[in-house]
Backbone as CSV, one residue per row, in Angstrom:
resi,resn,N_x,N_y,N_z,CA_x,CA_y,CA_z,C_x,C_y,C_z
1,UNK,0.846,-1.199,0.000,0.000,0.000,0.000,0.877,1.243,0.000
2,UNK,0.351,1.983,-0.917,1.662,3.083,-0.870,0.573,4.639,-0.160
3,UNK,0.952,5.498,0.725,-0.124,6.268,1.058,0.964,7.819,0.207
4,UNK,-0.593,8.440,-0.216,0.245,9.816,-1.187,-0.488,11.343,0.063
5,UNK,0.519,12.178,0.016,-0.523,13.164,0.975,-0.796,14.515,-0.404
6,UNK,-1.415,14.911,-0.306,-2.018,15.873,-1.298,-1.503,17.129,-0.885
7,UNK,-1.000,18.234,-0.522,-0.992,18.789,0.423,-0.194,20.361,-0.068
8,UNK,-0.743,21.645,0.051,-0.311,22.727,0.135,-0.366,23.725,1.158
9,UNK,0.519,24.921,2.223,0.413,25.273,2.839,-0.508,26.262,2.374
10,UNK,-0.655,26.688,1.016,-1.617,28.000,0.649,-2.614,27.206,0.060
11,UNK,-3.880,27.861,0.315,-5.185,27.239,-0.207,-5.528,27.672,-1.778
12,UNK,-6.551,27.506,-1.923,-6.708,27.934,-3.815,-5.531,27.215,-4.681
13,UNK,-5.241,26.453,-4.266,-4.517,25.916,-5.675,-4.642,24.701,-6.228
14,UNK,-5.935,23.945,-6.426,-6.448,23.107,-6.758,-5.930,22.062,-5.841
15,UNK,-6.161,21.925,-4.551,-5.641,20.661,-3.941,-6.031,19.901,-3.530
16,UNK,-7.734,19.686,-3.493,-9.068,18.965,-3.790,-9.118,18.249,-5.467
17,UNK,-9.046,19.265,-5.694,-9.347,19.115,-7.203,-8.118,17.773,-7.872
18,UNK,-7.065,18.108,-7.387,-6.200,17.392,-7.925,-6.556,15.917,-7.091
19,UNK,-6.565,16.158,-5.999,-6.937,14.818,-5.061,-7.603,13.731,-5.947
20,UNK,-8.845,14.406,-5.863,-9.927,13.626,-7.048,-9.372,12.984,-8.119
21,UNK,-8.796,13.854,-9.012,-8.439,13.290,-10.316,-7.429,12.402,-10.116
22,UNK,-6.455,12.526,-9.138,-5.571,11.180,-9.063,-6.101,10.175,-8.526
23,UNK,-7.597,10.109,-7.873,-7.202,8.974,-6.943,-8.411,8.376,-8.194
24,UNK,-9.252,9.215,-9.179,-10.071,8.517,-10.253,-9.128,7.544,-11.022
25,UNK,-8.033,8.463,-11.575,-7.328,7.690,-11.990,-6.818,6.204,-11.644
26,UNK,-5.752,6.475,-10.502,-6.000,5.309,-9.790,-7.170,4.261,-9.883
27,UNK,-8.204,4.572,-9.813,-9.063,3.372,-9.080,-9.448,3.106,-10.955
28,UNK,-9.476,3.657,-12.007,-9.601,3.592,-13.465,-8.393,2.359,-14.219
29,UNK,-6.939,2.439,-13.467,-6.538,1.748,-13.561,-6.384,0.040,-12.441
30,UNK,-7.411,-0.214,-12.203,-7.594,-1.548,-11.343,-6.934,-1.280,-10.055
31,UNK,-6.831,-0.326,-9.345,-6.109,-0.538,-7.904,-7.487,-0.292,-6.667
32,UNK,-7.279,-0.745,-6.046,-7.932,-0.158,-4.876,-7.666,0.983,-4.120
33,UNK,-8.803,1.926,-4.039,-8.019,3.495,-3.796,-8.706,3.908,-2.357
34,UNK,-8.232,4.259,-1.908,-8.871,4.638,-0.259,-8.475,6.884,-0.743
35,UNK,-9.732,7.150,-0.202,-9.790,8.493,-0.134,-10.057,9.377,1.242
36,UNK,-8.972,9.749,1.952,-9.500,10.446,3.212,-9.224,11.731,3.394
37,UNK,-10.499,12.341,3.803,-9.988,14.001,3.713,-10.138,14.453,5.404
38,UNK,-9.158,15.200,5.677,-8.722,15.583,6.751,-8.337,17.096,6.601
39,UNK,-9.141,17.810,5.441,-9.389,19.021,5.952,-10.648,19.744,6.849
40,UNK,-10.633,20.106,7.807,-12.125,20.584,8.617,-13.113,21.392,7.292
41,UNK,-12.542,21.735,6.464,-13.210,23.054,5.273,-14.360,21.482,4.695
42,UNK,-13.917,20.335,4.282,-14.300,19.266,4.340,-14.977,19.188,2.543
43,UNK,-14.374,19.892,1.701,-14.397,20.207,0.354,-14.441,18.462,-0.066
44,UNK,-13.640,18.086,-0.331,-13.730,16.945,-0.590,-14.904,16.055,-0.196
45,UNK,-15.384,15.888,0.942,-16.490,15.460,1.335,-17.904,15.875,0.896
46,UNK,-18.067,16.843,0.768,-19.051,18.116,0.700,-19.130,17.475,-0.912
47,UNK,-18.117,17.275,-1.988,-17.992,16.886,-3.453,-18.563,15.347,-3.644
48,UNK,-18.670,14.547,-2.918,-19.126,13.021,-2.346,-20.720,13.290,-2.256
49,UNK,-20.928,14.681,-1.776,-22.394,14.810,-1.648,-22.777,13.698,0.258
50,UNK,-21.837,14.006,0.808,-21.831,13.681,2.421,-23.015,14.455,3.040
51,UNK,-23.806,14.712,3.290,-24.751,15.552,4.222,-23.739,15.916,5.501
52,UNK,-23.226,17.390,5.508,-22.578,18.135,6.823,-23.856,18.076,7.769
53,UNK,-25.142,17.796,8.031,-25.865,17.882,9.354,-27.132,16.512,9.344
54,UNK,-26.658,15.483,10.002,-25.843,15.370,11.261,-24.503,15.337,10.773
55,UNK,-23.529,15.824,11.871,-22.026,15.609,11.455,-21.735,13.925,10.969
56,UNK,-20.864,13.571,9.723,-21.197,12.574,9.252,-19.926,11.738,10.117
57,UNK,-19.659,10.529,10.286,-18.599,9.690,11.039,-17.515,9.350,10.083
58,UNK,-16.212,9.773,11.035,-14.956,10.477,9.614,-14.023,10.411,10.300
59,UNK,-12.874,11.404,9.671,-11.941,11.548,9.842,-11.156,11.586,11.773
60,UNK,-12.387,12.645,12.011,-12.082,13.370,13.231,-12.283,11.975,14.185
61,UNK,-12.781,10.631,13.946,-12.758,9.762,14.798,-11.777,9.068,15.225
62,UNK,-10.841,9.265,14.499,-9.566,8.290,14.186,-8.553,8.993,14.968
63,UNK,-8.857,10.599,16.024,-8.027,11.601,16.787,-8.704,11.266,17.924
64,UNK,-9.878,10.759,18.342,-10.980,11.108,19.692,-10.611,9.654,20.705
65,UNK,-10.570,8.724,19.955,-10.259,7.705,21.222,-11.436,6.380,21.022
66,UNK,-12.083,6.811,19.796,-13.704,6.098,19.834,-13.148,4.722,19.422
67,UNK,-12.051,4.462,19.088,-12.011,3.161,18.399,-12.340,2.677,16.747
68,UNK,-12.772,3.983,16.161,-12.968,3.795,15.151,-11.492,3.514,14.039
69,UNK,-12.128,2.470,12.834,-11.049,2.371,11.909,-11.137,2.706,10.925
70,UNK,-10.581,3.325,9.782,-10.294,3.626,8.571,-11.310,2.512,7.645
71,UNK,-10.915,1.216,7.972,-12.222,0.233,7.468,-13.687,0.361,7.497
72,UNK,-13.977,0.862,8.731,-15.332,1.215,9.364,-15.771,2.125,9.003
73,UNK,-15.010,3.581,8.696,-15.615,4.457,8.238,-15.079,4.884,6.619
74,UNK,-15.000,3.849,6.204,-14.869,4.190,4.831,-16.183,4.251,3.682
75,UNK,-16.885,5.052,2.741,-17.694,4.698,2.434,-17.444,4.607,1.136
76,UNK,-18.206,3.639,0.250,-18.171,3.243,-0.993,-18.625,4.826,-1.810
77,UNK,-17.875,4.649,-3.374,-18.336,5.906,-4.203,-19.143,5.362,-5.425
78,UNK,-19.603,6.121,-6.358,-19.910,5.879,-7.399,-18.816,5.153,-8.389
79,UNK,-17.806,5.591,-7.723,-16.652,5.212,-8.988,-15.934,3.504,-8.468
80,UNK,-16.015,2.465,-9.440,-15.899,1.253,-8.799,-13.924,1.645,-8.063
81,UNK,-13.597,0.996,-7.289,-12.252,0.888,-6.657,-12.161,2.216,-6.165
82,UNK,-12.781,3.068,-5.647,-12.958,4.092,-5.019,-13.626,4.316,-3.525
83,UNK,-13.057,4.491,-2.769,-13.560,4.413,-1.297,-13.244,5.819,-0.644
84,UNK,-13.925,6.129,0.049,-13.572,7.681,1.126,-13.862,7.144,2.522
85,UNK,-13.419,8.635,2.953,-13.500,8.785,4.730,-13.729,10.415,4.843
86,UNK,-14.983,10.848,5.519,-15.386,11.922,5.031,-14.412,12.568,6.500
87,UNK,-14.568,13.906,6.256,-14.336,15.072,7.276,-15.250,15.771,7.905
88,UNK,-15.151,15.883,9.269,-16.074,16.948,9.918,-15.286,18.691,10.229
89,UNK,-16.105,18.959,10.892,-15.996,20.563,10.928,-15.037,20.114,12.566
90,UNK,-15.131,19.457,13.351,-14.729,19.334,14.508,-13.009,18.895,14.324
91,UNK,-12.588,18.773,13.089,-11.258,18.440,12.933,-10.189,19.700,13.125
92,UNK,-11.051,20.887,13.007,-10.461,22.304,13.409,-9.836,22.111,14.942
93,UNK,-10.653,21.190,15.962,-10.525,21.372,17.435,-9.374,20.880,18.054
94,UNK,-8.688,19.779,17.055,-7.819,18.844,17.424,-6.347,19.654,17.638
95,UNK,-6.558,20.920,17.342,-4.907,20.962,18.053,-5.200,22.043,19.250
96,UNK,-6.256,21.773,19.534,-6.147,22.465,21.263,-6.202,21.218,21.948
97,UNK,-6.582,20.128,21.571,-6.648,18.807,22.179,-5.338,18.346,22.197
98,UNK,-3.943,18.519,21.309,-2.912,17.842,20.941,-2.370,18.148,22.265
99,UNK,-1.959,19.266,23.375,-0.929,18.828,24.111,-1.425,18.866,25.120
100,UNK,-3.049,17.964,25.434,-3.482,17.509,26.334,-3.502,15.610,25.993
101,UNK,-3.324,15.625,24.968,-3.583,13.833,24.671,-2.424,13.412,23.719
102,UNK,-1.586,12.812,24.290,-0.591,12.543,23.798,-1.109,11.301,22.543
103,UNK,0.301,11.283,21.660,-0.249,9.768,20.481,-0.432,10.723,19.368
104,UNK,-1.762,12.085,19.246,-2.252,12.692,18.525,-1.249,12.447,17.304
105,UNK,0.057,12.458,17.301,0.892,12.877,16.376,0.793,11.653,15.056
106,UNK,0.939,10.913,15.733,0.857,9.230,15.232,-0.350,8.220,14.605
107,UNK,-1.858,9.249,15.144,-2.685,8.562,15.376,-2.960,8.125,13.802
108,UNK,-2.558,8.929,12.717,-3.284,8.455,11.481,-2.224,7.491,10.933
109,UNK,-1.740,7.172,11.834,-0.597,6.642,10.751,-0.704,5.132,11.364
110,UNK,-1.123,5.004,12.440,-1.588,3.537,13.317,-2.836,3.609,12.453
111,UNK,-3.686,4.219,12.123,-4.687,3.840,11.560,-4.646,3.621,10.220
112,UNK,-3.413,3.910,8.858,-2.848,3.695,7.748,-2.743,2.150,7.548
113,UNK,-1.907,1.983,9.138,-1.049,0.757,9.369,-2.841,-0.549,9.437
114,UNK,-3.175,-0.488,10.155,-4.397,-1.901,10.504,-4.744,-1.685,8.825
115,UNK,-5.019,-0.995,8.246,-5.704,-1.498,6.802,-4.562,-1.466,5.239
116,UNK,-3.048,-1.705,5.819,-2.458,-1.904,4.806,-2.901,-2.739,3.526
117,UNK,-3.304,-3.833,3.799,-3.686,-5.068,2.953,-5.349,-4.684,2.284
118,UNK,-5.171,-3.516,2.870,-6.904,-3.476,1.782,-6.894,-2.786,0.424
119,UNK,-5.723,-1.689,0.439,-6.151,-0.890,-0.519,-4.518,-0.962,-1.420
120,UNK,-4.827,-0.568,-2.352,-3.373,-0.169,-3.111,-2.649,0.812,-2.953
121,UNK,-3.738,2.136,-2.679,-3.248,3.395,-2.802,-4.148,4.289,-2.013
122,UNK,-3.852,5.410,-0.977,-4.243,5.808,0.068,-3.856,7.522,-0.456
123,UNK,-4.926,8.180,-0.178,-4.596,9.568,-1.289,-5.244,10.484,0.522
124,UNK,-4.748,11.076,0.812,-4.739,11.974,1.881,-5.013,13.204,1.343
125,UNK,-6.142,14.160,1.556,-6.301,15.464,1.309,-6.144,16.320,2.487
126,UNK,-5.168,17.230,2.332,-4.982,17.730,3.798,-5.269,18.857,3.958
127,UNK,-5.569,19.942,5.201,-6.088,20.877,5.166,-4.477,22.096,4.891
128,UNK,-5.182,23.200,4.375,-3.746,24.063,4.175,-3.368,25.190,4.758
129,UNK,-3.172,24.262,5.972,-2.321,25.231,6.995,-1.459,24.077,7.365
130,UNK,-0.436,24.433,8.222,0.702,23.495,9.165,0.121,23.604,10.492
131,UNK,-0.217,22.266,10.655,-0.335,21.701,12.053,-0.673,20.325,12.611
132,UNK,-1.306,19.879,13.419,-1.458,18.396,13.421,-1.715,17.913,12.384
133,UNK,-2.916,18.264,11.685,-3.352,17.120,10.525,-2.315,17.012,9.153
134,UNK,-1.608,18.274,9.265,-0.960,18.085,8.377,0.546,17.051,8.403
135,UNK,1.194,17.558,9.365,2.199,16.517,10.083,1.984,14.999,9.704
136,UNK,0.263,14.743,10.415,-0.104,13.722,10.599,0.190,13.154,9.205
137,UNK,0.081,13.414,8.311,-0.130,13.175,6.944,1.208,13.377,6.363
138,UNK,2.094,14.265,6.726,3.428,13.927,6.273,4.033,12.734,6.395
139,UNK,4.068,12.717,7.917,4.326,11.310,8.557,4.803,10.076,8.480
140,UNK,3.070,10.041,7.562,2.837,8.352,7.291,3.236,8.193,5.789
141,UNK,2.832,9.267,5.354,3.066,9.268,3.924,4.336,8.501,3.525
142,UNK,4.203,8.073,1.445,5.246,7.416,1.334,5.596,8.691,-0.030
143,UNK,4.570,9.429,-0.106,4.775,10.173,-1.299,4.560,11.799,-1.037
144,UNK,5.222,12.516,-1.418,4.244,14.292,-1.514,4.212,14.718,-2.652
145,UNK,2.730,14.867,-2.875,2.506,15.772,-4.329,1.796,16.909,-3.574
146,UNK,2.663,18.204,-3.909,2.442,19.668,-3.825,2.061,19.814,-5.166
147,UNK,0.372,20.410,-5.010,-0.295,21.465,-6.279,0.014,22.825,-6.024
148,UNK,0.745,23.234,-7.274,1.067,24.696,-6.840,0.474,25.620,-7.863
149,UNK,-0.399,26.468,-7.821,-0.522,27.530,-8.773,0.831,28.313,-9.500
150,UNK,0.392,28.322,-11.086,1.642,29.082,-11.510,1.302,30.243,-11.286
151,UNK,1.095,31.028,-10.188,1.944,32.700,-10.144,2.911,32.820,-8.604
152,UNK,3.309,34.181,-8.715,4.162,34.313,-8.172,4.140,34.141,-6.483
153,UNK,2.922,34.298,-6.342,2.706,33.977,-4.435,2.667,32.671,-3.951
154,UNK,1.715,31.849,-5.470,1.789,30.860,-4.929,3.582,30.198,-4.763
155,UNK,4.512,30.325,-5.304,5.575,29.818,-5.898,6.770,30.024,-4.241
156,UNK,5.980,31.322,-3.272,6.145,31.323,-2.145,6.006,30.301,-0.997
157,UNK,4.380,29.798,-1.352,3.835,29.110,-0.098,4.414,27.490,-0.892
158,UNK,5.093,27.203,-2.041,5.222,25.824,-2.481,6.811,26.202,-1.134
159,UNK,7.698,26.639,-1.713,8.917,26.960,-0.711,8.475,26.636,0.707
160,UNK,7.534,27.040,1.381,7.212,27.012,2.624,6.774,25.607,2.582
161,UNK,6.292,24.688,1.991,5.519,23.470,2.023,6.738,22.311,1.912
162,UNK,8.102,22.928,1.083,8.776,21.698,0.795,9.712,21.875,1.959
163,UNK,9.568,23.250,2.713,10.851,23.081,4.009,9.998,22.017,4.956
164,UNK,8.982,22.076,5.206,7.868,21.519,6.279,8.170,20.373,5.760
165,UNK,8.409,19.708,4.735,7.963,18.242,3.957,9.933,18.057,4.852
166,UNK,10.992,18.408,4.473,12.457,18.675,4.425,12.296,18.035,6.011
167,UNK,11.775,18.749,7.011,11.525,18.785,8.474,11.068,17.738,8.951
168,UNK,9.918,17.428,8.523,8.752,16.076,8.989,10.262,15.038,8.191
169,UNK,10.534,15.019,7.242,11.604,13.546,6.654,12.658,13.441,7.455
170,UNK,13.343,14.528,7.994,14.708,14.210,8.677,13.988,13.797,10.469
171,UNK,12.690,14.273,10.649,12.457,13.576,12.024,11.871,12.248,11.904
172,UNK,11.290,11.906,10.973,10.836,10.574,10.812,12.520,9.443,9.919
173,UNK,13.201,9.917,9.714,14.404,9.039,9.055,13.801,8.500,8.376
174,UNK,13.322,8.780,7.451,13.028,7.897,6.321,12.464,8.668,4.768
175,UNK,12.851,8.607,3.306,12.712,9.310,2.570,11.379,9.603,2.672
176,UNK,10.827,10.837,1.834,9.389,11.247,1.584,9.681,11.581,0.234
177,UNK,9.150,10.744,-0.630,9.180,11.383,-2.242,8.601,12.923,-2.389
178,UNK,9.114,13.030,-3.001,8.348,14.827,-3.038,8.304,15.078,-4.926
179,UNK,6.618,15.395,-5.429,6.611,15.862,-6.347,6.173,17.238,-6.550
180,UNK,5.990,18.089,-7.401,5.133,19.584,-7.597,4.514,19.014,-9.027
181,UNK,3.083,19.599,-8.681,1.467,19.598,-9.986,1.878,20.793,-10.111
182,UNK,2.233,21.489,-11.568,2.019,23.140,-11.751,-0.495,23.092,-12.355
183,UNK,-0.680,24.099,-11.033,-1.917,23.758,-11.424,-2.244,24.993,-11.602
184,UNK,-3.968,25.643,-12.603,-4.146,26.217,-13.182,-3.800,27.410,-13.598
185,UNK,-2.863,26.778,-14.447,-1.949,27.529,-15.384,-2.774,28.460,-16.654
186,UNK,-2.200,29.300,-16.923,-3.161,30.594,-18.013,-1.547,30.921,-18.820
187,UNK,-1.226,29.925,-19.889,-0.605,30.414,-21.217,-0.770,31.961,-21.718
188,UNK,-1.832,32.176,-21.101,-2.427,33.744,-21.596,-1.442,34.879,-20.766
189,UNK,-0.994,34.774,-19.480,-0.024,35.653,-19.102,1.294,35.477,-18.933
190,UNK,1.852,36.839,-18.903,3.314,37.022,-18.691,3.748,36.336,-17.134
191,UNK,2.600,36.464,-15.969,3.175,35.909,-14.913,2.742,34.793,-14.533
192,UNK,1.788,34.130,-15.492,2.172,32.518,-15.512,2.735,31.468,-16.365
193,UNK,3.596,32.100,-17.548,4.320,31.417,-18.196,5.909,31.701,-17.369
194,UNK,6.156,32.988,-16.690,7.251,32.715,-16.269,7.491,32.136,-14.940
195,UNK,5.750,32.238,-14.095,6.545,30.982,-13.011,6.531,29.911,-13.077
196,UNK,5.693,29.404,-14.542,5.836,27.799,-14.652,7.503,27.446,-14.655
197,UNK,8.218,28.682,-15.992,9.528,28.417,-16.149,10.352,28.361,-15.055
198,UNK,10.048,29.209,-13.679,10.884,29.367,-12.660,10.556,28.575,-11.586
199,UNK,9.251,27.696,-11.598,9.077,26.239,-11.250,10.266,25.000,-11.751
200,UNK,10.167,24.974,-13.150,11.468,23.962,-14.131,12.457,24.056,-13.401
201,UNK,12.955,25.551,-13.208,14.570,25.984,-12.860,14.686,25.435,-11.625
202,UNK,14.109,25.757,-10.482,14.329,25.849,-9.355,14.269,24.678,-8.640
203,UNK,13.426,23.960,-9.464,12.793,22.538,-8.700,12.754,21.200,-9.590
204,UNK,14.117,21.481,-10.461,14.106,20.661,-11.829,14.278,19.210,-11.251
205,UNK,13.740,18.112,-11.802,13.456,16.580,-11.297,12.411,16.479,-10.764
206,UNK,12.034,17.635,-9.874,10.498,16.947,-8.752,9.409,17.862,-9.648
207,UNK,9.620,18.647,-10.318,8.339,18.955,-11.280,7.852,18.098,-12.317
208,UNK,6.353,17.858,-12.177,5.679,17.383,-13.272,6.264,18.676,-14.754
209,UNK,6.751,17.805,-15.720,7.050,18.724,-16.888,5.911,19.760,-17.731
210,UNK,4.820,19.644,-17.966,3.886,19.989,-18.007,2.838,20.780,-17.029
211,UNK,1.552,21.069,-17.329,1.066,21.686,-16.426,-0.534,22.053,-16.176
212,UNK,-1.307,21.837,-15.465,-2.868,21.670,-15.332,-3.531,22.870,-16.169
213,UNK,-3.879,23.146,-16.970,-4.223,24.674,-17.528,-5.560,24.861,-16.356
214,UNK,-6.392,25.696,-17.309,-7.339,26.496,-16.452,-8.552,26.061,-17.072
215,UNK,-8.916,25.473,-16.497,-10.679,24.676,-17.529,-11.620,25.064,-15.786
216,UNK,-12.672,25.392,-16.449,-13.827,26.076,-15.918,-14.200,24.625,-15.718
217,UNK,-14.497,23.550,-16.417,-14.999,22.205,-16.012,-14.398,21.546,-14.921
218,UNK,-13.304,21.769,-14.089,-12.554,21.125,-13.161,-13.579,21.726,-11.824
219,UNK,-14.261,23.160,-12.167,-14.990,23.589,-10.720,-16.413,22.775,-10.265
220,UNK,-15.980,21.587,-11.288,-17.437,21.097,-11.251,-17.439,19.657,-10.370
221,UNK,-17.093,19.935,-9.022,-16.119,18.829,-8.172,-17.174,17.140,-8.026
222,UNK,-18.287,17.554,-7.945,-19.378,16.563,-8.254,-19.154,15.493,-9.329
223,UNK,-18.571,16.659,-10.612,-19.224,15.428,-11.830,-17.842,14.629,-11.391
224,UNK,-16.806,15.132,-10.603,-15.500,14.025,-10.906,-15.818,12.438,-10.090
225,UNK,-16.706,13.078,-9.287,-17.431,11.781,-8.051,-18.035,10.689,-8.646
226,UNK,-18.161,10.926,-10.183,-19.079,9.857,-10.821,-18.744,9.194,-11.775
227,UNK,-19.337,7.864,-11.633,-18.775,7.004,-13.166,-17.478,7.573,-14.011
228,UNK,-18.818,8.176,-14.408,-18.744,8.852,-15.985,-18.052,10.004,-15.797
229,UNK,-17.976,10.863,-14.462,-17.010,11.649,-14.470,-16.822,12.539,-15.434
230,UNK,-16.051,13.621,-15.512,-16.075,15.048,-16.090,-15.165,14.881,-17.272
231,UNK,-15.136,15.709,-18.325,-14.399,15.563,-19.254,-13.153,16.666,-19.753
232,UNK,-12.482,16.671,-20.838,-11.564,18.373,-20.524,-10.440,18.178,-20.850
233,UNK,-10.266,19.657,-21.154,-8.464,19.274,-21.283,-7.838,19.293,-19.811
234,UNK,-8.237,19.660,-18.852,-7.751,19.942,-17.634,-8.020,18.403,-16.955
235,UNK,-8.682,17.587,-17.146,-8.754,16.093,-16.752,-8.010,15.332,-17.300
236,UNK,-7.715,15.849,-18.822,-7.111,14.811,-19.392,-5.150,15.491,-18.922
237,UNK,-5.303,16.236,-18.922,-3.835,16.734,-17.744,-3.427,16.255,-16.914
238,UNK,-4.418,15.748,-15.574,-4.169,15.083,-14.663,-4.232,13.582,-15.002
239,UNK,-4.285,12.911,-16.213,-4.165,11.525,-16.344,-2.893,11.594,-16.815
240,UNK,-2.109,12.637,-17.788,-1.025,12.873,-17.787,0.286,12.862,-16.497
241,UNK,-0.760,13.403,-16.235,0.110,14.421,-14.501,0.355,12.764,-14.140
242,UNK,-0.658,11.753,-13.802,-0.257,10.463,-12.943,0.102,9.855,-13.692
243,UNK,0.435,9.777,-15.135,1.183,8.619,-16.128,2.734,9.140,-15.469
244,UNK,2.883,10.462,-15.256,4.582,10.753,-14.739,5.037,10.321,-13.699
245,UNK,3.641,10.400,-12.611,4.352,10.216,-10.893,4.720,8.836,-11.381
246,UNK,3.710,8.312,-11.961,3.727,6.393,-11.596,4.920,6.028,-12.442
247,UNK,5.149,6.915,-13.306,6.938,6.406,-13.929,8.217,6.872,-13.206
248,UNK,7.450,8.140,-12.283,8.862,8.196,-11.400,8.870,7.345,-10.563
249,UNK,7.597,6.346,-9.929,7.874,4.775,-9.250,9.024,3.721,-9.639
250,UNK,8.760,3.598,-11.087,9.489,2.786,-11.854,10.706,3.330,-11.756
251,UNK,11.032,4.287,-12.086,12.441,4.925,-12.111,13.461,4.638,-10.625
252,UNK,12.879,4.876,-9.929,13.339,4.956,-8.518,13.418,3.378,-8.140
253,UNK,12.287,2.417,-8.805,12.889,0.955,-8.072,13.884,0.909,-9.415
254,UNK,14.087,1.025,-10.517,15.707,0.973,-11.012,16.725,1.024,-10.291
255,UNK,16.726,2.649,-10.180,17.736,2.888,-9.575,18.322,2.187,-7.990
256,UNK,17.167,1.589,-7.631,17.009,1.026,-6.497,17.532,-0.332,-6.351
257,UNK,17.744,-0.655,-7.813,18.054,-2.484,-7.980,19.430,-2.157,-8.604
């Protein structure tokens, strides 16, 4: 089971959006895909069509002590080999709880661990700020894909995301793959053709070569939840986008043998 964390410190830069389309992919090519979102904003969930009232049984159980497992609260999607774990609004609370209940740090990653053998691939959507949930999700992780908008602020908060990723790897001893999604990109300006280029330069090897353009059909987070799913040049990007990660797999057990 390989677990991927989704994850940007700045919000708006498709990091839902991308979630989705990789883990469709995934489950399009025969794997078993586990989907858990662990942002409190609960976007991802909310796109599942989850009913927020009553609070639905999720993420935030797997921090409280209830005994709940990743198995238990996983729910089936429209899309076959597709599974979630929704988010509540109460996942905001957990870091006034963290240095009263020790474990917190660990807890998703004991809960990664009991359902290794179920799934292939474990896609983490994380909320975008730095703090427990995010950690939590560094952690366990075996992969980081940072979605970064091509302009210039975002190209700030990616810097801030790969020192945090740099931090969480040297305390856990153990590698964290690290990739960058350049996401909705506009060919149409001067300041997003040159931070795609100053993405290449700066971060040459861990960038996807290419880049998510800007399709109005990607805001349509529903249709990606289904079968039949959404169509586009911006979808058909992200099947691109995961034909690369999954060859930088291959590449790396080479080099590895």
């Amino acid at each position: 089971m390989q677990v991927w964390a989704i994850a940007n410190q700045k919000g708006g830069v498709g990091k839902t959006t991308t979630t989705l389309c990789l883990a469709r992919g995934l489950a399009q090519d025969g794997r078993r895909v586990l989907l858990v979102d662990l942002d409190p904003h609960a976007s991802l969930t909310r796109a599942f069509s989850v009913p927020a009232d009553p609070p639905p049984a999720g993420t935030h159980d797997l921090f409280v002590g209830s005994g709940a497992s990743l198995a238990a609260l996983a729910r089936r999607t429209d899309v076959p080999g597709l599974e979630m774990v929704a988010a509540q609004p109460a996942l905001a609370t957990l870091e006034r709880r963290s240095s009263a209940q020790p474990g917190l740090g660990l807890a998703l990653g004991r809960a990664l661990h009991a359902v290794h053998a179920s799934y292939d691939e474990v896609l983490l959507d994380c909320p975008p700020t730095l703090g427990l949930l995010m950690v939590n999700a560094l952690a366990a992780a075996d992969r980081l894909v940072v979605p970064t908008q091509t302009d210039p602020l975002a190209l700030h908060g990616l810097a801030d995301m790969l020192r945090t990723a740099a931090m969480v790897e040297r305390s856990r001893r153990r590698p964290l793959t690290q990739h960058v999604l350049p996401t909705l990109y506009d060919r149409r300006t001067r300041s997003g053709v040159q931070s795609l280029e100053q993405l290449h330069a700066q971060y040459e090897g861990r960038v996807w070569p290419s880049a998510v353009p800007m399709d109005t059909r990607l805001r349509d987070a529903q249709a990606l939840t289904t079968e039949a799913g959404a169509g586009g040049r911006g979808v058909e990007a992200y099947g691109r986008a995961l034909e690369w990660l999954l060859a930088q797999d291959q590449s790396s057990q080479r080099r590895a043998a």
